[in-house]
C-alpha positions in Angstrom: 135.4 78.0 114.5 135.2 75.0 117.0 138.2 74.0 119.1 139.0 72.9 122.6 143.2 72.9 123.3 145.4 75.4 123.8 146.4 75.2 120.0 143.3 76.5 118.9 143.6 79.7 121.0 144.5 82.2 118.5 142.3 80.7 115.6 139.2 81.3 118.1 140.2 84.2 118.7 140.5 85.6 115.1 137.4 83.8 114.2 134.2 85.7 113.2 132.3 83.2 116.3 134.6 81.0 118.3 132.9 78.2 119.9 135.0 76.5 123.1 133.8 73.2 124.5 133.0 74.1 127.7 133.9 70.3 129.4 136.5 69.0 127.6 138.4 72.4 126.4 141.4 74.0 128.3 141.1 77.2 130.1 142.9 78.8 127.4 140.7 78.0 124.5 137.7 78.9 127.1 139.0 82.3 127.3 139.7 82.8 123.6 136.2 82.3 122.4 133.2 83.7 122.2 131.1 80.8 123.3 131.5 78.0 125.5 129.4 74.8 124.7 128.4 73.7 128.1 127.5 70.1 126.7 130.3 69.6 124.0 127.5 68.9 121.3 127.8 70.2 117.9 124.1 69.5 117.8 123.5 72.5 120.4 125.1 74.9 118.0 122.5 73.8 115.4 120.0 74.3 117.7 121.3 77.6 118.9 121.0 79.2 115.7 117.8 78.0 114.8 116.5 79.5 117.9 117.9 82.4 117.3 116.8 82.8 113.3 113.4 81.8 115.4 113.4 85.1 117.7 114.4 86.9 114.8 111.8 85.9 112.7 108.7 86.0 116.0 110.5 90.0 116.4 109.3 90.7 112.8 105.9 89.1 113.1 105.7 91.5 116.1 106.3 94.6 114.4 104.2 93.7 111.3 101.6 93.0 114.1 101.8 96.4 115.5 102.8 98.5 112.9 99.9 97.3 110.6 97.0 98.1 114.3 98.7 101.6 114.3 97.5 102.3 110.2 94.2 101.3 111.8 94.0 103.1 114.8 95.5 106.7 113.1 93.4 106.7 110.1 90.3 108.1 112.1 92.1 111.0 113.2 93.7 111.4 109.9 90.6 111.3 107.5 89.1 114.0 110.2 92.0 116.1 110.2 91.8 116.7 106.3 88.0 116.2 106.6 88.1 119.2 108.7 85.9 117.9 110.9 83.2 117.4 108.8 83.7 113.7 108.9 83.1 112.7 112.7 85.4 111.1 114.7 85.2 107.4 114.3 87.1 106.2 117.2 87.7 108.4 120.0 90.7 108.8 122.1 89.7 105.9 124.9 88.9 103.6 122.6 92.5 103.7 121.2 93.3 102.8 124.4 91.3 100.0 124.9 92.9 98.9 122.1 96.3 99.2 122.8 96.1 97.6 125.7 92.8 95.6 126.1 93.0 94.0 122.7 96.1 94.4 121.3 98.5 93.1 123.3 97.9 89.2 124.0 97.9 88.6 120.3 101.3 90.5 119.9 102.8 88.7 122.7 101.4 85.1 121.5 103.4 85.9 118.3 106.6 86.4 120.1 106.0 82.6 121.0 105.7 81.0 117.4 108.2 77.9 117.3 110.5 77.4 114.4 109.3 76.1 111.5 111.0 73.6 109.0 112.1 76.8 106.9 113.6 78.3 109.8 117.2 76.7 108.8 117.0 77.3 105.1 118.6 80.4 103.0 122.1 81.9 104.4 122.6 83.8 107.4 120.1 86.9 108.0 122.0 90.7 108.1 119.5 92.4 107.0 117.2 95.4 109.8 114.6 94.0 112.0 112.8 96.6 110.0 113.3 96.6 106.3 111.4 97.1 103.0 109.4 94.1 103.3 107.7 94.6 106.7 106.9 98.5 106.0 105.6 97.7 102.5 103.3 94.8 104.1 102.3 96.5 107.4 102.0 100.6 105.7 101.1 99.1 102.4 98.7 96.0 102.6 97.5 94.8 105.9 96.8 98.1 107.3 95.4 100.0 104.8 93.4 97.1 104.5 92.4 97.0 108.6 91.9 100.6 108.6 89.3 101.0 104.8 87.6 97.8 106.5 86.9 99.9 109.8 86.4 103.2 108.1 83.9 101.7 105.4 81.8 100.1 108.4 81.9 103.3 110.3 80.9 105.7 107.4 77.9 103.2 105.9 76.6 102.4 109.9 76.1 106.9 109.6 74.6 106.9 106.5 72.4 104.0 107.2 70.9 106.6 109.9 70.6 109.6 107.8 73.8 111.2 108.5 74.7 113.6 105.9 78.3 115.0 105.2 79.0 118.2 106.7 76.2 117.9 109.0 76.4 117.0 113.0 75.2 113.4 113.5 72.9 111.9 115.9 74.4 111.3 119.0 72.9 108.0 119.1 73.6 107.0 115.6 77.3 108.7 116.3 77.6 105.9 119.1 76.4 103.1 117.1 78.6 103.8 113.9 81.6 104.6 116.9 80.9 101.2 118.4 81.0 99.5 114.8 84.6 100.6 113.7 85.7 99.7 117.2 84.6 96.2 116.3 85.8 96.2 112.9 89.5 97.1 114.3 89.2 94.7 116.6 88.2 91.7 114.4 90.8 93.3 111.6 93.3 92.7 114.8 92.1 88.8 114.6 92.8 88.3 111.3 96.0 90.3 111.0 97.4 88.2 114.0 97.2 84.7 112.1 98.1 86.8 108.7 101.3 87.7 110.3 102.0 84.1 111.2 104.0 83.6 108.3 105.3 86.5 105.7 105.2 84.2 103.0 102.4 81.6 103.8 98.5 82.5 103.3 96.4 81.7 106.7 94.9 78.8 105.0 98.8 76.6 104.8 100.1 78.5 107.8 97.5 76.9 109.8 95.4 78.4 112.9 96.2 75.8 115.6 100.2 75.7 115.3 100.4 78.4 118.4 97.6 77.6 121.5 98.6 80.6 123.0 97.4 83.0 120.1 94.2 81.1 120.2 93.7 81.7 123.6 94.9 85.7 123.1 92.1 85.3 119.9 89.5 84.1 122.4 90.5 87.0 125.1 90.4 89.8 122.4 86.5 88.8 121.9 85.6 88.4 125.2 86.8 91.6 126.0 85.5 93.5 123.1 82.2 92.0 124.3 82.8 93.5 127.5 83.6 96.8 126.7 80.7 97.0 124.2 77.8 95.4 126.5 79.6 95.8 130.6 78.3 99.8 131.2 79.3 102.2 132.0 82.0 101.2 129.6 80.0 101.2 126.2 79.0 105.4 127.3 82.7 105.8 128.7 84.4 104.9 125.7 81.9 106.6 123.4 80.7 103.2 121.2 77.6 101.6 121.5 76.5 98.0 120.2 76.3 97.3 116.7 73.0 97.4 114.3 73.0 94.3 112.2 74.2 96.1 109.4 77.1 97.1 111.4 78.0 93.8 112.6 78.2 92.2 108.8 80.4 94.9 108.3 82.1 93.7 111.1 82.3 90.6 110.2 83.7 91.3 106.8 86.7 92.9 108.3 88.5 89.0 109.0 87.9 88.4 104.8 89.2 91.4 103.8 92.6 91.3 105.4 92.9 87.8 104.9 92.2 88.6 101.4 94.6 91.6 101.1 97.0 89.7 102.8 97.1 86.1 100.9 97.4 88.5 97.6 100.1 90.5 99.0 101.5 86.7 99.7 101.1 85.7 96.0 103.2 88.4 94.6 105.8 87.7 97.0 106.0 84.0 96.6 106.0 85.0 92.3 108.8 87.3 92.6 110.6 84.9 94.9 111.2 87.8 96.9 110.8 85.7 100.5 111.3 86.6 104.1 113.9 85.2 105.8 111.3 82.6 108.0 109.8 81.6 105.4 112.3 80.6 102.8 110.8 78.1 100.4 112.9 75.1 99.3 116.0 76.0 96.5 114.8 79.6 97.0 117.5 82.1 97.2 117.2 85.0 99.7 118.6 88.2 98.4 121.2 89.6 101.7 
């Protein structure tokens, strides 16, 4: 409800949102609402709720983000834990650090900063959790069992490669290297999962990799500095990683593919069932409330 005289007091009151104009309505009608229009444009209102369907929508993207990097980062502990030990460690505890906050952050934060798309004002009002069905199911489900096979298969074929055999102590030196590999392959599963989670119903291909500058530039700074800790010392021997063989770094490599992959199928489902996230509502698609 819109209104500006003292007439339209009680109706903006009553009214699920009333909207006042701030400098042409009467002190009464100011009071009785729940929002003032500074400008007295109805086009602001528009633009208010397409910014804030936008912040919803970046919030999602967010969690997706992180939710899908923590799969990743507890599986190693996870598949030694039932192992009982007899699978080695393949990140160690610093290295989950240097994730959380050397690599993971910039990319989460340039997310936050994604600008509303022409799908943003489509579909009916969103009531529905920050965190629902759709965002566990992609992030538990899809993008990070995906992350976390991609780093686990690099880190138990880089072991093997050096004539590690289950249930046996591994070389330290070949321990390092395979360590050092599924660092990387987290890392690079990181990349791609950040322009995956661009858009929940949009493969990386029609989403588009240069619509947000700022996560290429947090893209950029998550290589540098896994480059850093993997060739700066003391860091490669403090975190417990050393530099890729060539075998491990096409595994490495292969990480971005697979998720992209896992993720663009996930996206193909979706888009059949019609079953869309609210930012990404295709045109004369309904979204179920």
């Amino acid at each position: 409800m819109t209104g500006d005289g003292v007439n339209d007091g009680p109706a903006l009151r009553a009214a699920d949102i009333g909207v006042a104009m701030g400098a042409s309505g009467t002190d009464v009608a100011r009071e009785a609402a729940d929002l003032v229009l500074l400008d007295d444009h109805f086009g602001t209102i528009v633009a208010a709720v397409e910014l804030g369907r936008a912040t919803y929508a970046n919030i999602r993207r967010f969690l997706t983000y992180h939710l899908t990097d923590n799969v990743a980062e507890l599986t190693p502990f996870v598949v030694w834990a039932l192992s009982g030990g007899q699978i080695p460690l393949a990140l160690t505890v610093l290295q989950i650090l240097a994730l959380d906050i050397g690599t993971d952050l910039l990319p989460a934060l340039a997310l936050g900063t994604e600008r509303p798309n022409p799908r943003t004002m489509r579909g009916p009002a969103r009531t529905g959790s920050l965190i629902d069905k759709s965002v566990l199911r992609r992030a538990f489900g899809v993008l990070g069992p995906t992350e976390a096979l991609a780093a686990m298969t690099a880190f138990a074929l880089v072991l093997l490669a050096g004539g590690w055999v289950l249930g046996t102590t591994a070389d330290a030196a070949v321990l390092a290297t395979a360590s050092g590999t599924a660092f990387a392959a987290v890392v690079v599963g990181q990349l791609a999962n950040a322009f995956a989670c661009r858009s929940a119903t949009r493969p990386v291909g029609l989403a588009g990799l240069r619509g947000n500058r700022l996560l290429i530039y947090a893209v950029l700074f998550e290589l540098a500095i896994l480059a850093v800790f993997l060739l700066v010392p003391p860091l490669p021997e403090l975190l417990g990683g050393a530099l890729p063989s060539p075998l491990g770094w096409a595994l490495v490599i292969a990480a971005a593919p697979a998720v992209i992959l896992a993720d663009t199928a996930y996206k193909a489902v979706v888009r059949a069932r019609r079953d869309v996230a609210p930012e990404d509502v295709p045109t004369g698609t309904a979204v179920p409330v």
